[in-house]
N, C-alpha and C positions, 0 to 999 in steps of 0.2 A: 340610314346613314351609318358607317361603320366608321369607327375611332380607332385610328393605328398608330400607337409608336414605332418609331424604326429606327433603333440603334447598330450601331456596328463598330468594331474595334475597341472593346472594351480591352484587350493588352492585361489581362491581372498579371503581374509579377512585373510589369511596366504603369501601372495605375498608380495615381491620388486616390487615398484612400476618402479624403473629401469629398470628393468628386463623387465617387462609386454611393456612399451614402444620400449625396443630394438626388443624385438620379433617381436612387429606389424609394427618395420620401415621395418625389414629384410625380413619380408613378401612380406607389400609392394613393395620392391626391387625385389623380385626374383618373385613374382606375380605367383605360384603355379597355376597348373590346378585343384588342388583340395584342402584343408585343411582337416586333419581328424584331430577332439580332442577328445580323449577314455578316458574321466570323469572324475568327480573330480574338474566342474569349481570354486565350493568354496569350504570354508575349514568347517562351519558348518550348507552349508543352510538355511541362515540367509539372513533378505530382502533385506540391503543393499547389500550383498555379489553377488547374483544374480542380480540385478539391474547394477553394475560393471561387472561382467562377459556378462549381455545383452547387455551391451554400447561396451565392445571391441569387442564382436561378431560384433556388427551393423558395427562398424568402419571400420571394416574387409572385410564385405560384402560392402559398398557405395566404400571400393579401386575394389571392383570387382572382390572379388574370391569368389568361391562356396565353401561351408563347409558342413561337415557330422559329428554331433555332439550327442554322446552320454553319458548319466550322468554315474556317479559313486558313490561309498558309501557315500562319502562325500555329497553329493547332495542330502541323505535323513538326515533329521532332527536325530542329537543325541540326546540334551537333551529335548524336546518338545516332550514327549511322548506321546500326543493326535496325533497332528499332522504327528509324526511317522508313528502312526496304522492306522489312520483314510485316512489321503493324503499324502504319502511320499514324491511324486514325483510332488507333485501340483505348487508350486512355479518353480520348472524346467520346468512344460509346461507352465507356464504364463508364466514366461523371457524368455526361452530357446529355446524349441519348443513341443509341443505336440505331436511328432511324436517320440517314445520311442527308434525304430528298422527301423531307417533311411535307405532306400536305394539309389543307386546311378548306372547311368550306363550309358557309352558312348561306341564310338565304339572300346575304346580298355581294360576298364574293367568293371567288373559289383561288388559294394560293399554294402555290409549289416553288419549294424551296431546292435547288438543286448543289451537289456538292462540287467544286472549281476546283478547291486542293488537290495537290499532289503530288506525290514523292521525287518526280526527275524533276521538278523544279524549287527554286528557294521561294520568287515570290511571284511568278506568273501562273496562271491557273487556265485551265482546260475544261471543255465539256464532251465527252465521251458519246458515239452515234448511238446508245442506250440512253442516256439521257436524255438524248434530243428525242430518243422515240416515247422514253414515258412521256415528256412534254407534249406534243401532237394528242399522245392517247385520253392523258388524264382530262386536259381540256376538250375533248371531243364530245364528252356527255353534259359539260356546265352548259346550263341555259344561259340563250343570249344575253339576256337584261343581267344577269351577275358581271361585277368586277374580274377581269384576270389579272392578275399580279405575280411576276414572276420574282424572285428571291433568288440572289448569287452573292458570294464575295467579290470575287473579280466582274469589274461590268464588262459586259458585251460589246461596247465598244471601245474605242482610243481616246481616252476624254483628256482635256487638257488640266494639267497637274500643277503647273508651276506659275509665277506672275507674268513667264512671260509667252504663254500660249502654248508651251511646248505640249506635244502630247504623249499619253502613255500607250504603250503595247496593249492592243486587243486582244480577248481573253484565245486562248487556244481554239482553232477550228473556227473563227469567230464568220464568215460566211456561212458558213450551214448550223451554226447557234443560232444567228439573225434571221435565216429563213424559216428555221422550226420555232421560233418565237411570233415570225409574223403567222405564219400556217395556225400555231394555235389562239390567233386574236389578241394577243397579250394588251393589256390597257396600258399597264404599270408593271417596270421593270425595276426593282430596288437593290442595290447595293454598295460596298464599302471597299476598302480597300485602299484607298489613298488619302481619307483622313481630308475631306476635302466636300463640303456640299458643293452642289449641282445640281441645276436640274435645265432639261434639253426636251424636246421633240426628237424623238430615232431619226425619222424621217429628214432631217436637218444634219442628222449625224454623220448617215450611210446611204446612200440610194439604197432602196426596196426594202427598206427597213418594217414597215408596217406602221401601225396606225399609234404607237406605244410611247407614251411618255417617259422618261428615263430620267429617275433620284438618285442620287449619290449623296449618303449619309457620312457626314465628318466624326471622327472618332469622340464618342461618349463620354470615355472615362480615364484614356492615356495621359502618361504623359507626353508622350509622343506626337506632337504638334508639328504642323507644316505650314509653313505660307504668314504665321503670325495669327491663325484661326484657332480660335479657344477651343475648349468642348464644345459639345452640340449632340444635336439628334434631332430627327423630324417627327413633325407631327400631323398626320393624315386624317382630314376628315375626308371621308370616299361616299361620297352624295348620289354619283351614280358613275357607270362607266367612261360619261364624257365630261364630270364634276366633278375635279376635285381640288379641295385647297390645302394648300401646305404649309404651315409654319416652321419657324425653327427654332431650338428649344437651345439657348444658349445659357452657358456656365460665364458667369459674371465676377467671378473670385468669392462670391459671398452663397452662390443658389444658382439654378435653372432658372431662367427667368424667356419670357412667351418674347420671341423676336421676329422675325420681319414673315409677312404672310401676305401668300400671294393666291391667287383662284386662277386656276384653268381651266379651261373648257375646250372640248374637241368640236370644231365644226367642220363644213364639209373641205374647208381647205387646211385644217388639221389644227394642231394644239393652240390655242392665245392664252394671252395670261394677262392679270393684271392685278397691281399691289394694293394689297389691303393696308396695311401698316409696315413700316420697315425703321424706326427711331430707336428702339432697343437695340436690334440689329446692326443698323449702321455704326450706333454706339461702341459697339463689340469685336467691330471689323467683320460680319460674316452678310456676304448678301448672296443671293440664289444666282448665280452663274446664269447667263446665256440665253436666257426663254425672252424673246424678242414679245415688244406688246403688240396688244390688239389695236 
């Protein structure tokens, strides 16, 4: 079984500084096999902003967990128009890492994180036909029985944002993201961007979506709240490619504390789910969007 957190939008230069501190004790404490953060480490990529996002990186890493970190819009320069055009993503690979489209792989999953930011836009994000073709390639060599998990800021589909179903813009190119996602088997598709959990069946999303369950991680450490949803972050235990359960890690005003948790399972007529616990959560205002029960 592999133990994942999965944060995204941590906003530093828009952060509770409470916040960012309770995350990294709870981290600490439950010591994850892996960390994913899907973008958005600051709020206007700005130098101190990254300089703070690369210290609680580091801090993260010296307790000893391994991370898979990719940027988000946020992360390219708004008002710095030179720097926009010229190096969007340059200050992210000086703090952050150089490596845009992070992979990851052990013997129970294999995960590529792919980069959505981009300079002609403010806050929609794209996947480039080089992208989609490492996607196809990398996954072509993982053995079947591994987890695939795909990693974005922007998700791959139009997912509903607001209380009243409205939906959001699909990520750039998003037909031939969704078919070079289903071509490489993807189990799990994880990302952020709207500050917002979720979690869906593709297949329920998009026709020919594939076989992929689809999380959206609420913002971690912002202030920057939507909907009246606190902080948050998920937390994956990945048991096998058609098991896996989700919690969700909500900020309470006082700590992270373990919120509503649910188990899916892929069968042959695709994702069910069914709730383990949901009292904390409900408590907090945050419940797992849409995943219809078994």
């Amino acid at each position: 079984m592999a133990r994942i957190a999965h944060l995204s939008d941590i906003h530093f230069g828009a952060h509770d500084p409470k916040v960012v501190s309770a995350a990294e004790a709870w981290l600490q404490q439950a010591q994850p096999d892996l960390v994913i953060i899907s973008g958005d480490l600051t709020q206007r990529a700005r130098l101190q902003q990254f300089r703070d996002a690369s210290a609680w990186l580091n801090r993260l890493r010296a307790a000893g967990m391994r991370l898979l970190v990719i940027p988000g819009n946020h992360d390219v320069p708004l008002y710095d128009v030179i720097r926009r055009f010229a190096a969007p993503l340059r200050r992210y690979k000086r703090y952050i890492s150089n490596d845009l489209c992070p992979w990851y792989e052990d013997a129970e999953v294999a995960i590529l994180g792919i980069n959505t930011a981009r300079s002609l836009t403010i806050k929609d994000g794209r996947i480039n036909h080089e992208q989609m073709r490492l996607l196809r390639e990398r996954f072509a060599a993982v053995a079947t029985e591994k987890t695939r998990i795909l990693v974005t800021h922007h998700p791959l589909f139009a997912m509903p944002i607001g209380k009243g179903g409205e939906l959001s813009e699909a990520v750039g190119r998003h037909e031939d993201a969704v078919a070079a996602a289903r071509q490489a088997g993807i189990h799990i598709a994880l990302a952020g961007h709207f500050h917002r959990t979720y979690a869906e069946a593709a297949q329920k999303m998009v026709a020919d979506a594939g076989g992929a369950l689809v999380i959206q991680a609420g913002t971690a450490t912002s202030t920057r709240l939507r909907n009246a949803e606190p902080q948050s972050f998920n937390w994956l235990h990945v048991h096998h490619n058609d098991e896996i359960e989700l919690q969700v890690v909500v900020w309470d005003g006082a700590g992270f504390q373990r919120g509503q948790h649910v188990a899916y399972r892929r069968q042959a007529q695709g994702w069910t789910s069914q709730e383990v616990s949901s009292a904390r959560s409900t408590r907090q205002g945050i419940k797992v969007a849409a995943m219809a029960r078994a």
